[in-house]
C-alpha atoms as one frame of an Amber mdcrd trajectory, in Angstrom:
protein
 -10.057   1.240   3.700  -6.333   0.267   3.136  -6.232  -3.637   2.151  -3.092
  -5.992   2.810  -2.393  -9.266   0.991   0.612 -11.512   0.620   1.957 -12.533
  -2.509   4.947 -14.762  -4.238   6.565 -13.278  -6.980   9.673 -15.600  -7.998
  10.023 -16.982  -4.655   9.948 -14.060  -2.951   7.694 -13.194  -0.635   5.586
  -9.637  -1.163   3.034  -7.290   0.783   0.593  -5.861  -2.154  -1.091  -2.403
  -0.096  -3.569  -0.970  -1.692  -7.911   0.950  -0.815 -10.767  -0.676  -1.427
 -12.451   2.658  -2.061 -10.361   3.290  -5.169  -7.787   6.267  -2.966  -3.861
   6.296  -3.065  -2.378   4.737  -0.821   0.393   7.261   1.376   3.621   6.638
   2.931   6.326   9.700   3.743   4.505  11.947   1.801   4.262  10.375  -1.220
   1.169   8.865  -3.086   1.066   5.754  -4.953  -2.200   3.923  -6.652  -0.778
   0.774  -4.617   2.846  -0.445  -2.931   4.416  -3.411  -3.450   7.070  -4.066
  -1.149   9.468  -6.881   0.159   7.622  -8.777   3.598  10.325  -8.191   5.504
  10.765  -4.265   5.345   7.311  -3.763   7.286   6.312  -0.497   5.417   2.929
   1.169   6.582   0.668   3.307   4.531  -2.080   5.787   5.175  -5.150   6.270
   2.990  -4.665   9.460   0.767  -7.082  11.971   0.014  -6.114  11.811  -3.684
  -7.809   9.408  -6.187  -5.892   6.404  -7.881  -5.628   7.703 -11.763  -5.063
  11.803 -10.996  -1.563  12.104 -11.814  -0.727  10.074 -14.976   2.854  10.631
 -14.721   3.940   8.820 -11.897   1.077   6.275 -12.638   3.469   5.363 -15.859
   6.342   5.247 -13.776   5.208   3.188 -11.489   3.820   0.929 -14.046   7.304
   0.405 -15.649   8.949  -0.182 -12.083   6.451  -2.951 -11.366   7.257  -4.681
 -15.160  11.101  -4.046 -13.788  10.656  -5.491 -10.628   8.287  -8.512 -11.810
  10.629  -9.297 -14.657   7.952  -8.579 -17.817   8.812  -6.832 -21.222   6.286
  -4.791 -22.889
């Protein structure tokens, strides 16, 4: 089931989307293991098919957005 919660990151207010049952979450085709995204841009997403963890690649890229966007050095 696709989850929903607010969060603050630096004053800014976020929408964290991501399954409870452990499933990418889908929006336009494309598969994430969760979205972050700005409140105001009201982005929907669809439960995938595919498991969170199957394709390492963009798993590691989206890893170093989120330290990007959040502000943290490795």
């Amino acid at each position: 089931m696709i989850k929903t919660e607010s969060m603050t990151i630096n004053g800014i207010s976020f929408v964290r989307t991501y399954s409870d049952t452990g499933h990418k979450v889908e929006r336009d085709g494309v598969a994430y293991d969760e979205a972050i995204d700005p409140a105001d841009t009201g982005r929907t997403y669809t439960e995938s098919s595919e498991m969170v963890g199957e394709d390492e690649e963009s798993d590691s890229e989206y890893a170093e957005a989120g330290r990007i966007m959040m502000g943290v050095s490795e």
